[in-house]
N, C-alpha and C positions, 0 to 999 in steps of 0.2 A: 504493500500500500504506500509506501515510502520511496520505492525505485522511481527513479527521475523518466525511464523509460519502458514502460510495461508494455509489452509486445501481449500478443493474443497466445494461450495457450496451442501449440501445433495440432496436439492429440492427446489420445489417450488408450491406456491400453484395454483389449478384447480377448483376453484368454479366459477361455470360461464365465460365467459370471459375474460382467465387473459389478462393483459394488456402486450401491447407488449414491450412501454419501459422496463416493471419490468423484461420479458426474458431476455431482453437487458441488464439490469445489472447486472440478474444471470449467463449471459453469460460472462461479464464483469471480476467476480468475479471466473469464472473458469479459465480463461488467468490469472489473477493475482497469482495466486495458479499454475499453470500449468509451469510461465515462472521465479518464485520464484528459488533461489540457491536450489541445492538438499546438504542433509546431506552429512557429508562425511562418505563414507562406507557403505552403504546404496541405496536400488534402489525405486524413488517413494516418498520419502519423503522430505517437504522440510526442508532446514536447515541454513534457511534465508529470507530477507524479498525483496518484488518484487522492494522496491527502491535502493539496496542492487545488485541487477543483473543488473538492469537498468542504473545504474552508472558506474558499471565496479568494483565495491569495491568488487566483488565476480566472478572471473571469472572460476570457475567451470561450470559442468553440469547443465543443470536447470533439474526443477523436470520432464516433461516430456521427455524429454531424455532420462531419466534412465528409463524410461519403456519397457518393454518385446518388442522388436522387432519381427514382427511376425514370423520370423523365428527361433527365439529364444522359440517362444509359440509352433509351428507345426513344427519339426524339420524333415529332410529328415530323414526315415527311411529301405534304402530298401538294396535286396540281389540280386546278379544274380542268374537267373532258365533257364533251356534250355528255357522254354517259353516265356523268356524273363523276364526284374527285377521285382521283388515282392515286394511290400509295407505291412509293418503291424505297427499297432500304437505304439506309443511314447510318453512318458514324455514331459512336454516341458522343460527348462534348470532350474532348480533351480533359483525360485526367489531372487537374492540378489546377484548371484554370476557374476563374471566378464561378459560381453559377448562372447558369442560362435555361431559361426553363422556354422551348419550344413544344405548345399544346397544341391538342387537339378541338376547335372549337366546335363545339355539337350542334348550332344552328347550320353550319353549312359543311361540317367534317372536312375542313381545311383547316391549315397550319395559323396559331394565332403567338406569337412572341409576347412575354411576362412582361410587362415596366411597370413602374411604379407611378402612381400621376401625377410626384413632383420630383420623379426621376430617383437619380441613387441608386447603389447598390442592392443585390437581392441579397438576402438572408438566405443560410445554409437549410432551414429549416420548413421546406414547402409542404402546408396541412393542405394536401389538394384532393382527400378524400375525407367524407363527410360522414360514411358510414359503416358497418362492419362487414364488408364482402358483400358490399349491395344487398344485406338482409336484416339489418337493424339500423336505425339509427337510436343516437346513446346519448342521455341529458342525464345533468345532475337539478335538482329540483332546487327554488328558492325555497320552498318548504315541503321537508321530506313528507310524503305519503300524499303529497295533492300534484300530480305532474300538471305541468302546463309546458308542453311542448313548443309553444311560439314564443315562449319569452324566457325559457328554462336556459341554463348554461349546457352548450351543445359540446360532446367529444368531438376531436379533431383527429386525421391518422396524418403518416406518410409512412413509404417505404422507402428505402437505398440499400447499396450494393456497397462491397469493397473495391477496392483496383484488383483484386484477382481474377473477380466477374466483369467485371469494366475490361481491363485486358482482353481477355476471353471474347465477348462481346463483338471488341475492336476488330479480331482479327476474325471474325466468322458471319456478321452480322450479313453478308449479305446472300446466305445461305440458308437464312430463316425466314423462307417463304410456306406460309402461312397452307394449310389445307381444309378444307369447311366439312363441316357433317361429323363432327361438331368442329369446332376452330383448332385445330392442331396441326404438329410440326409431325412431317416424317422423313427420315428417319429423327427418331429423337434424338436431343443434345443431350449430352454430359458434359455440365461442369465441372472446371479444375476442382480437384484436392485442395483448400484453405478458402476457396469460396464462403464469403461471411455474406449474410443478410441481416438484415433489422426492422423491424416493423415499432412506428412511436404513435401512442397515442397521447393527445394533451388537451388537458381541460382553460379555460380562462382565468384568466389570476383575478380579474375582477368577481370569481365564483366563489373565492378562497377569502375568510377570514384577513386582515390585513394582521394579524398579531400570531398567523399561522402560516404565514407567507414561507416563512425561512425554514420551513421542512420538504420544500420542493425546488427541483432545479428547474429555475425560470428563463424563458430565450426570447426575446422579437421574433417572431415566425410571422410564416406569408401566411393568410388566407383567404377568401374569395368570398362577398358579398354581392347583391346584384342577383340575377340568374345563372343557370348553366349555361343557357344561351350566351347571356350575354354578362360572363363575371368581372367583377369587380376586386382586383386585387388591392390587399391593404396590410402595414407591420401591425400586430399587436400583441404585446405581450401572453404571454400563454406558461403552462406549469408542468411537469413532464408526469406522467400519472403510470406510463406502463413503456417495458421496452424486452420487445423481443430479440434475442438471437440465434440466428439458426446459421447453424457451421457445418462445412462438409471436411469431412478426414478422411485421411486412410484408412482407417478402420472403420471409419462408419458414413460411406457411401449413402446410405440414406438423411443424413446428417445428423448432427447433435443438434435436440430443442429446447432453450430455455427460457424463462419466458421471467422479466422481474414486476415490480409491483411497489406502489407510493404506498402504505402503509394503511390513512386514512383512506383509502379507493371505495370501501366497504362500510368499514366505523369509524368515523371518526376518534383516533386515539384521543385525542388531548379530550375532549366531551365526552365519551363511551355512547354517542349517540348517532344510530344510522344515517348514513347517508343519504339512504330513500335512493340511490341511483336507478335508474329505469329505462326500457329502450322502448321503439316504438318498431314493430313488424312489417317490413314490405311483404308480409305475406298474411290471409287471413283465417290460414288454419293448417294443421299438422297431421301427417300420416306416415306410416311404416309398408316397409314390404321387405321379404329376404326371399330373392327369385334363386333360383338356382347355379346362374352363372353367368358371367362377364365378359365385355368382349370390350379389348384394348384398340382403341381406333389407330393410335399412332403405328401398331404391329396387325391388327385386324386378328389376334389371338386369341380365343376363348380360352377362359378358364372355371373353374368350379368355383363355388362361393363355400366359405366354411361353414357347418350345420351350428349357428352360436347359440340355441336353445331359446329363441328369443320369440315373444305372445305379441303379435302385434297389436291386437285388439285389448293386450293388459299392460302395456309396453314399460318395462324396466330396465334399470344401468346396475350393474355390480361394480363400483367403483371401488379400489382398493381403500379399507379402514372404516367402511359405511355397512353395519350390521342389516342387511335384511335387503339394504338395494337404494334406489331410489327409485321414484315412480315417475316416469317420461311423461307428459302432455301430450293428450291426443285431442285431434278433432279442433274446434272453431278458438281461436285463440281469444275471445272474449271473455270462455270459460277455464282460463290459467289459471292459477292462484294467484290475487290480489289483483289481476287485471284492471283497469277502469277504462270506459268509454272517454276519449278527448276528442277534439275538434274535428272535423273533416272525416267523421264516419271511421276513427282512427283508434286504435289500442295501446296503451301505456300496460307496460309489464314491471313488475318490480323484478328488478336481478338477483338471484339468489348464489349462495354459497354452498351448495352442497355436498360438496368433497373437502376433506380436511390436509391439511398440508402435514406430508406424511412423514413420520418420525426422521430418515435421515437428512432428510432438507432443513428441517428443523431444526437440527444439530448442528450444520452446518450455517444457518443464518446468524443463530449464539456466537458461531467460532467469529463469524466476520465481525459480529458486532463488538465481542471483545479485543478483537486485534485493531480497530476502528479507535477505540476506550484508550490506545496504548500510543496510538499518533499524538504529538509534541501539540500542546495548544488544544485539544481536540473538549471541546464542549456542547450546547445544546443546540449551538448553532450550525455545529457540522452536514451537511444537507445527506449526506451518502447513506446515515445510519436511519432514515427515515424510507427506504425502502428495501425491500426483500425478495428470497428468490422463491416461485412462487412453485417453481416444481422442471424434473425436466425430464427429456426422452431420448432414447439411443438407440434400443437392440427393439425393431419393429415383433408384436405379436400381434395373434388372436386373443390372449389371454387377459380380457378384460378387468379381472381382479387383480393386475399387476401393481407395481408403482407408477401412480405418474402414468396411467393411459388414458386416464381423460385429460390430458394434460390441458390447460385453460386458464386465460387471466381475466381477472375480474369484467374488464373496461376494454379489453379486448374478441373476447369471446364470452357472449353473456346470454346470448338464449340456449334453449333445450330446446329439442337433440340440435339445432341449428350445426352450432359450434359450440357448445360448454359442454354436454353431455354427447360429444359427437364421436358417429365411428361410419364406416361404410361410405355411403355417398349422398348429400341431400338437394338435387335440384329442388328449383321453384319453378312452378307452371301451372296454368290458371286447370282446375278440376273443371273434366267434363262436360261433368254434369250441372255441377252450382255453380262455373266460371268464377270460384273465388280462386284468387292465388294461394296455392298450395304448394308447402314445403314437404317430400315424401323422401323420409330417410328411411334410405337403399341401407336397409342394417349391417348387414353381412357383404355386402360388395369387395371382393379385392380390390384394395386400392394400394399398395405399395409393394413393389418388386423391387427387394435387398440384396445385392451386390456381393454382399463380403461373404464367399463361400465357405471361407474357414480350410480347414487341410482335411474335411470329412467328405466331402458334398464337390460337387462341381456345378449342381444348379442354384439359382437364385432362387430364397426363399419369399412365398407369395403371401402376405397378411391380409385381413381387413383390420388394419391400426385403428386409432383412435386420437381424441388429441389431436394437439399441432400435427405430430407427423402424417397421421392418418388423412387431416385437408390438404396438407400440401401435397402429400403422397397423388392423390386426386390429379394435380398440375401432371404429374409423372404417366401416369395410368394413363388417363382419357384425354392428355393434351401432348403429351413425348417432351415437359420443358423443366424435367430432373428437380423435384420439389418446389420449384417458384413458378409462384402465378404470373409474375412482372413479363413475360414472355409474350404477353397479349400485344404487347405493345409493338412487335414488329413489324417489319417492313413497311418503316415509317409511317404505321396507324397510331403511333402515339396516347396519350393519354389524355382525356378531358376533364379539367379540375371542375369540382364541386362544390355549388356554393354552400353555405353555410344557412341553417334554418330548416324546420320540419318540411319534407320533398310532400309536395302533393302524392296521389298513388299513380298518377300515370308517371309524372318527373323518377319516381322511381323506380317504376316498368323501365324506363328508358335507361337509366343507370347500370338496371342489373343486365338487364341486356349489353351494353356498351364496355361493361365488363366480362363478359363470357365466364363468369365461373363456374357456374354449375347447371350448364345446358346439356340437353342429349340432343 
């Protein structure tokens, strides 16, 4: 926590089974590295130590910040045709140089360049997504247990890359021509070995107490007011509330998933009083199916679907540490638990915590938090010790009562079975019959083909994971673009930022569409 230069853990080791604390501290040890000062002049590197950020004695960028925004990796590349606009691939921005953010504008799906409207520099920081995988959007209440979605403090995401995927990228991008039925690459990519990703979600500092301000690392980030059509980018201060990272290794081709967490995201520590956080469903009711087998578009491979025991019509999760299961949501999402009717014919869900953070994680947050207690100076101001790791994933299963297979962060994956309780596969599509939008989790679907044969096997083992790995697995399976969703963005179709504010339900029809994640 002291080294002036903390590099990313490379790996870890896979003989037999590792132990899940030891993830935990390698996970540990990528947040230390991850939220470490970045050099000056420089993208990606640090150029300070994580006690050094955590005090305030450096208030620059941290190292994951300056990473390739993914807009900055798959830039908008297109042209008008009578046919309407045409895409073809693109560089992505020169690693190292300021950020540039060239969008996709969704009134006319042509290229629209970021400024500011009194000019200036961009912030490392682009919130240009608004909700969670086009299936939630996520407010923190001005008074917990009364949502008011139009005036409530709204979550904010982005993602970025490292310079290994950036590299990567540079040297193939014009090779990732796109194929439809559903949107996927063939043959599929593999990314390098050290390939780091991050996913940040952030709430508004004006949502936060001002006399509780100094338990969060706070940054000027971009976001987008106005419409989708037609956005409005603006700086404003924001609070970091959740940060994922997902690493690829040599041993673990599928990648390591960790996922961290502000502390208060849930309850408020300092009050012991909920936060009331709640999202609101682009979808308006929930169903199960487990068919019998799968078929890989990027390879056109079938496979068999594992028999997981699972009642769709009583539908539960066996999550490790949770006596007796928990009970999934079925049917019209009015009737969730704590539900309420808000504006626009619209459902407000309270977020619930259903899995407990499982004993070696746990062990492991004390050890940080003590080693944290033992930095020179180190008091209540320290912002680092105010968040935790919230769990992680490595060796893909079937075996849902594992550690860490629902893996899930509060503020990032917050509906059931969506993504909190998720495994298998959950497009949304309007039902048949009642034309409501319907979320139907594919329970048992393979979705992750594991790499690392070991010296027993020469074939790659096939899961329905769960958890982080088990969605991103998804990108792999039905898309060929090796755990990351960001792949959508190619051959210069770019990405369309989002504005900020409750999406009417067709604005969000259009989103989840524009996002291709979980279409068949």
């Amino acid at each position: 926590m002291t080294n002036a230069n903390p590099l990313i853990p490379g790996d870890i080791y896979r003989s037999g089974a590792v132990a899940h604390q030891d993830l935990a501290t390698f996970a540990w040890l990528e947040f230390i590295s991850a939220v470490s000062p970045n050099a000056n002049g420089l993208r990606g590197v640090p150029g300070g130590s994580f006690a050094a950020s955590g005090s305030g004695a450096s208030n620059g960028p941290l190292v994951w910040e300056t990473y390739q925004h993914r807009t900055e990796l798959l830039p908008c590349n297109a042209v008008s045709s009578p046919t309407g606009p045409t895409t073809s691939p693109i560089a992505p921005q020169p690693w190292g140089a300021p950020p540039k953010y060239v969008t996709t504008a969704s009134s006319t799906q042509l290229c629209s360049t970021i400024t500011l409207p009194g000019g200036g520099p961009l912030p490392f920081n682009n919130l240009d997504e608004a909700n969670q995988i086009g299936q939630n959007t996520l407010f923190y209440p001005t008074t917990p247990g009364k949502p008011q979605p139009n005036t409530d403090a709204q979550v904010l995401f982005e993602a970025k890359v490292n310079q290994y995927e950036s590299n990567y990228v540079n040297q193939n991008y014009a090779s990732f021509i796109p194929k439809f039925g559903p949107f996927h690459l063939s043959p599929g990519i593999t990314l390098p070995n050290t390939t780091v990703e991050v996913k940040a979600a952030w709430r508004p500092v004006s949502s936060i107490p001002s006399n509780q301000r100094y338990r969060y690392h706070i940054a000027n980030v971009l976001t987008y007011a106005g419409t989708d059509a037609a956005p409005v980018p603006k700086v404003v201060p924001y609070a970091l509330i959740a940060l994922h990272i997902i690493h690829k290794t040599p041993n673990y081709p599928s990648f390591i998933f960790a996922t961290f967490e502000q502390v208060d995201d849930f309850t408020n520590q300092t009050t012991g009083q909920p936060t009331g956080v709640y999202y609101v469903p682009a979808y308006g009711a929930v169903a199960y199916t487990t068919p019998p087998t799968t078929t890989f578009p990027p390879s056109g491979q079938t496979v068999q679907n594992p028999n997981i025991g699972f009642n769709t019509a009583a539908p539960k999760a066996m999550p490790y540490g949770v006596q007796g299961g928990v009970a999934l949501p079925l049917g019209n999402t009015l009737g969730f638990p704590g539900a309420k009717p808000v504006s626009g014919g619209r459902v407000a869900i309270p977020v619930t915590s259903p899995v407990p953070t499982v004993p070696e994680v746990a062990t492991v947050n004390g050890q940080a938090l003590t080693a944290m207690k033992g930095i020179p100076g180190f008091n209540q101001n320290f912002k680092w010790q105010y968040y935790k790791l919230t769990g992680v994933q490595a060796v893909p299963t079937n075996d849902e009562t594992t550690r860490d297979f629902y893996l899930a962060n509060i503020v990032v994956e917050s509906s059931q079975p969506g993504i909190q309780l998720f495994r298998g596969f959950p497009p949304i599509a309007p039902n048949p019959k009642t034309k409501v939008p319907t979320l139907t989790n594919i329970r048992n679907q393979v979705n992750v083909i594991d790499y690392h044969t070991g010296a027993s096997t020469l074939a790659p083992t096939l899961t329905s994971s769960g958890g982080c790995q088990g969605c991103h697995g998804i990108a792999q399976t039905q898309n060929g673009f090796d755990f990351s969703f960001l792949f959508f963005g190619v051959n210069g179709g770019g990405f369309t930022p989002e504005t900020a504010g409750l999406p009417t339900p067709q604005v969000a029809a259009v989103r989840l569409a524009n996002k291709k994640y979980f279409q068949k």
